[in-house]
C-alpha positions in Angstrom: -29.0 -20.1 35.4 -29.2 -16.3 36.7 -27.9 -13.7 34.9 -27.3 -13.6 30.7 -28.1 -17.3 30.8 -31.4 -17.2 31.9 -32.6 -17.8 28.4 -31.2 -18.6 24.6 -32.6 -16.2 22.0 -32.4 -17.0 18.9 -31.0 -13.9 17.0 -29.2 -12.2 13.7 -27.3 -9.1 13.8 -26.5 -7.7 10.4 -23.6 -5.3 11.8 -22.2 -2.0 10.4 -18.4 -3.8 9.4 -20.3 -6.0 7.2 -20.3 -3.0 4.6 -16.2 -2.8 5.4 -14.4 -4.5 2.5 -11.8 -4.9 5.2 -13.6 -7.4 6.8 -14.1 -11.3 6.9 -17.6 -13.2 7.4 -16.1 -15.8 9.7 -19.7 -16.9 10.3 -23.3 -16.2 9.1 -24.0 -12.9 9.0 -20.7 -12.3 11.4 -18.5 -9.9 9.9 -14.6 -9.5 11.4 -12.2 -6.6 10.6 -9.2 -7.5 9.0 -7.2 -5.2 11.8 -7.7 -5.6 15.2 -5.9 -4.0 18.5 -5.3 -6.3 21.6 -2.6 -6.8 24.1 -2.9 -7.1 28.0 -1.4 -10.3 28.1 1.8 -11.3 30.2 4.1 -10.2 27.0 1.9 -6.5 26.1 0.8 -4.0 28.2 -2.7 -2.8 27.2 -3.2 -1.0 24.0 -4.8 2.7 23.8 -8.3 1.4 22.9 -9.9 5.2 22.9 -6.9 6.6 20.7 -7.7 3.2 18.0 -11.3 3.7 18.0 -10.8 7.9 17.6 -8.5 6.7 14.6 -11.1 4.2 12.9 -10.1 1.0 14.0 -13.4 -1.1 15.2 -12.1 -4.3 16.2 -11.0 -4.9 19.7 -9.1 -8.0 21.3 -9.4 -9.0 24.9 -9.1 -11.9 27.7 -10.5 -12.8 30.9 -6.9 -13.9 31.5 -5.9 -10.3 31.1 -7.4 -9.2 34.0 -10.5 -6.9 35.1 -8.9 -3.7 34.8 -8.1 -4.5 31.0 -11.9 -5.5 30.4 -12.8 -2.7 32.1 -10.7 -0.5 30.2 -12.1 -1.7 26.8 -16.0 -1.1 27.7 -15.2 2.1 29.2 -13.1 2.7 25.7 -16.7 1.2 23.7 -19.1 4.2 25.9 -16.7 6.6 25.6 -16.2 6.9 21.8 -20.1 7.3 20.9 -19.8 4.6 18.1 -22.5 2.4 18.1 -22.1 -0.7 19.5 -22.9 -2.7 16.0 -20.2 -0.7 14.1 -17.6 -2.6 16.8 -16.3 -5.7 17.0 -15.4 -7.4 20.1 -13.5 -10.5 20.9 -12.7 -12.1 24.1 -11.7 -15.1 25.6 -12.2 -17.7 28.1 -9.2 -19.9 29.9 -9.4 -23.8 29.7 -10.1 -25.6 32.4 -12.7 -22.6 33.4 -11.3 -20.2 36.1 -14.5 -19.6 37.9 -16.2 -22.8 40.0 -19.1 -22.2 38.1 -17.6 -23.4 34.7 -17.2 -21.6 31.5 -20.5 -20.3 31.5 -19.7 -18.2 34.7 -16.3 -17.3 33.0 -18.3 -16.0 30.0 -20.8 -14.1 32.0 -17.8 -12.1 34.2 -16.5 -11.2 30.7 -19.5 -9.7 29.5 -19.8 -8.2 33.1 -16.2 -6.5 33.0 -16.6 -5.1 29.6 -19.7 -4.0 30.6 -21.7 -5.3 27.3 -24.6 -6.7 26.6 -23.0 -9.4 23.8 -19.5 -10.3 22.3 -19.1 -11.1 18.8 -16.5 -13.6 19.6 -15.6 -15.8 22.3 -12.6 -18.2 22.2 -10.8 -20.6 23.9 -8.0 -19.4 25.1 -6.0 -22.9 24.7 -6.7 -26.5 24.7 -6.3 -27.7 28.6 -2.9 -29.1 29.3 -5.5 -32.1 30.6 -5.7 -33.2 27.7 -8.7 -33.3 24.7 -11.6 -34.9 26.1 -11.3 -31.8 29.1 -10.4 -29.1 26.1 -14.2 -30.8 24.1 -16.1 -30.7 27.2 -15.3 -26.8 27.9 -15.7 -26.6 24.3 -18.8 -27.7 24.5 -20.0 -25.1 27.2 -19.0 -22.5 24.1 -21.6 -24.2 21.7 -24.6 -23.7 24.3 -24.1 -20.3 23.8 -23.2 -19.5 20.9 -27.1 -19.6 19.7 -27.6 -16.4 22.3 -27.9 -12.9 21.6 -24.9 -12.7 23.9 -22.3 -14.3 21.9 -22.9 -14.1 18.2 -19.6 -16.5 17.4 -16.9 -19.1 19.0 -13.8 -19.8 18.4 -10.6 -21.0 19.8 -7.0 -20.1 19.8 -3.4 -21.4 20.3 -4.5 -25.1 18.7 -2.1 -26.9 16.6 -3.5 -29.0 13.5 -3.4 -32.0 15.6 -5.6 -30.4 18.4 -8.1 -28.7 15.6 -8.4 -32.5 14.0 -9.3 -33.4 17.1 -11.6 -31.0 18.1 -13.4 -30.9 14.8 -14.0 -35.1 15.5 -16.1 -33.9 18.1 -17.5 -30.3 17.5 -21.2 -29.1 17.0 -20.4 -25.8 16.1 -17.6 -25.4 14.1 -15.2 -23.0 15.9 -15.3 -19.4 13.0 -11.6 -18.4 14.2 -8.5 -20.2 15.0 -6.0 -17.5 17.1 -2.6 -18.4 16.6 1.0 -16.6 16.9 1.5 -16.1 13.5 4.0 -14.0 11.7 6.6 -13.3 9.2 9.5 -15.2 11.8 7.5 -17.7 13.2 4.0 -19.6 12.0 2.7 -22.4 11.9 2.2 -23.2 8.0 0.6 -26.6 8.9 -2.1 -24.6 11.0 -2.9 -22.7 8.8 -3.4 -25.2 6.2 -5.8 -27.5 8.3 -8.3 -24.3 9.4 -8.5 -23.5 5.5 -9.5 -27.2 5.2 -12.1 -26.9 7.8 -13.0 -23.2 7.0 -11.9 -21.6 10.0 -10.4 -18.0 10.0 -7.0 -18.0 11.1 -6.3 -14.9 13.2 -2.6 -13.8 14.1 -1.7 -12.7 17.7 1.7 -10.7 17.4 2.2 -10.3 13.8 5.3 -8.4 14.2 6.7 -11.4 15.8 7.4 -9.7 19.5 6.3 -13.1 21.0 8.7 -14.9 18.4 11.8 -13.1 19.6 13.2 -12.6 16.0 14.1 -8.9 14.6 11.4 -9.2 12.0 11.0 -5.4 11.5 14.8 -4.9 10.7 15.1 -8.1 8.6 17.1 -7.2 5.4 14.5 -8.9 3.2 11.5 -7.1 4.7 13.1 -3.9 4.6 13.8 -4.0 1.2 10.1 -4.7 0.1 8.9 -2.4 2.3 11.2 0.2 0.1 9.8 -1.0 -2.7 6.3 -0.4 -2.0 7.6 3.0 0.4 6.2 1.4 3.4 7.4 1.0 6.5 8.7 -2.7 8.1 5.4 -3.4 10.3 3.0 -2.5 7.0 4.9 -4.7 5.4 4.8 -7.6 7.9 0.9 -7.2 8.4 0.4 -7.3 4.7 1.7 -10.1 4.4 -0.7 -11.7 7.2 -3.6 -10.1 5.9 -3.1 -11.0 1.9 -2.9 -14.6 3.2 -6.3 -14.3 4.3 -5.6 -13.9 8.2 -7.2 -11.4 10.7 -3.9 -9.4 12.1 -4.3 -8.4 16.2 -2.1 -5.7 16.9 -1.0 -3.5 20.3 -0.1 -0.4 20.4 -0.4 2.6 22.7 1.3 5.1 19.8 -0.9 6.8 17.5 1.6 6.7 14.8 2.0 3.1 15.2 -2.2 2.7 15.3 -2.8 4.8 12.5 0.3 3.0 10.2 -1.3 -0.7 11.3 -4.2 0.3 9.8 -3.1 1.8 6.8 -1.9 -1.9 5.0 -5.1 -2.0 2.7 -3.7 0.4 -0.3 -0.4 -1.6 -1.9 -0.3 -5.8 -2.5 2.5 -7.7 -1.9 3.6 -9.9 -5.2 3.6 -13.1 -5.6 7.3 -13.4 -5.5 7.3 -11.3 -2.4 5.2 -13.2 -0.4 7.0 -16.4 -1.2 10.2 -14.2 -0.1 8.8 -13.2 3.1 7.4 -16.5 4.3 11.0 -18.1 3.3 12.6 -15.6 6.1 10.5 -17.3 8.9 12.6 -20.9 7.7 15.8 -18.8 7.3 15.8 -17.7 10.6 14.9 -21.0 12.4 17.9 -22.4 10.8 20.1 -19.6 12.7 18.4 -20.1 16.3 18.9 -23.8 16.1 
């Protein structure tokens, strides 16, 4: 094929975050932060990238379903900053069935051609295809012949139930490192969860505050009284609890405040007895929507 694809190299980049203790290894030698900006989906607008990197975030979320302009707008953010590229990390993402005629592989190199890089350090699945499995495997599939590449250092996949990841894992080569997921104080998927930890996937949580959930999570009497008691604010409070459960938080923002608080989760723990608290509210207030 023309383009990145021409050959496979086999490669191993030991990166910067690895040195982060905010950070997961979600595959060899692959090293994700714990905080990570996004948005540019149908429900965000874009996030500030320059303004997250000028604050000290290094992880940055993105889509081919997003649209050009958004890729664009995180490689320009990458060149403009001066950080070198392996002190970033980069995820984006791939639609299933494959947008371009080409196949994924075509979707993957106009990704890396938008962004303007030379590599990703993850690449996902976007969703399992509403075909059905053996269609979601196949594009799957594509993922793994790259994966090996100095162009995409790990794979993933995102918005798979347990059922789906069963599925998939029947038939995977390469185990996918991340599982994307909603994922948040008012509405997760517990089950999810459970079955990547059996597999050994890193769970990642796409709105964390719960603006896809449609439930007040930030004004929540029960989160706002642990936030008091640790004199943090609502959202701190809501990504802690994400991130002490072991999951990689994706955030949006275009505020610096907002930026600089997301970031800030890493210097207070939740108890025990909070956590439990927390998750309980996510039950609580399924019980009032039905």
């Amino acid at each position: 094929m023309r383009g990145v694809y021409a050959s496979i190299v086999l490669v191993t980049i030991v990166h910067v975050v690895a040195n982060s203790p905010n950070t997961v290894e979600i595959a060899p030698n692959v090293f994700m932060p714990l905080v990570n900006v996004g948005g540019g989906g149908k429900k965000f607008e874009p996030s500030n990238y320059s303004l997250w990197l000028e604050l000290g975030g290094r992880g940055l979320d993105t889509a081919l379903t997003y649209g050009d302009d958004v890729q664009r707008d995180v490689g320009k953010a990458i060149r403009a900053s001066g950080i070198p590229r392996d002190q970033l990390f980069v995820t984006t993402k791939v639609p299933c069935p494959a947008q371009s005629p080409g196949g994924v592989l075509y979707d993957i190199e106009h990704d890396l051609k938008m962004l303007g890089l030379d590599y990703v350090d993850l690449m996902l699945l976007h969703w399992p295809c509403q075909s059905g499995m053996k269609d979601t495997i196949s594009v799957y599939k594509g993922l793994e012949g790259v994966v090996t590449s100095m162009h995409v250092r790990a794979i993933g996949i995102s918005n798979f139930n347990a059922e789906e990841v069963d599925a998939l894992m029947k038939e995977a080569t390469v185990k996918p490192a991340v599982n994307q997921m909603e994922f948040s104080i008012g509405d997760h998927d517990l089950q999810a969860l459970k079955t990547c930890k059996a597999f050994n996937i890193t769970y990642s949580a796409y709105s964390p505050l719960g603006g896809l959930s449609h439930v007040d999570v930030l004004h929540n009497p029960t989160v706002i009284a642990v936030a008091n008691a640790h004199n943090k604010s609502t959202a701190q409070v809501a990504l802690r609890w994400v991130v002490q459960q072991g999951v990689v938080v994706v955030t949006a923002s275009t505020k610096a405040d907002h930026l600089q608080s997301d970031m800030d989760i890493f210097d207070f723990t939740l108890t025990d007895e909070e956590v439990s608290r927390l998750t309980a509210v996510g039950a609580e207030l399924k019980l009032v929507r039905v």
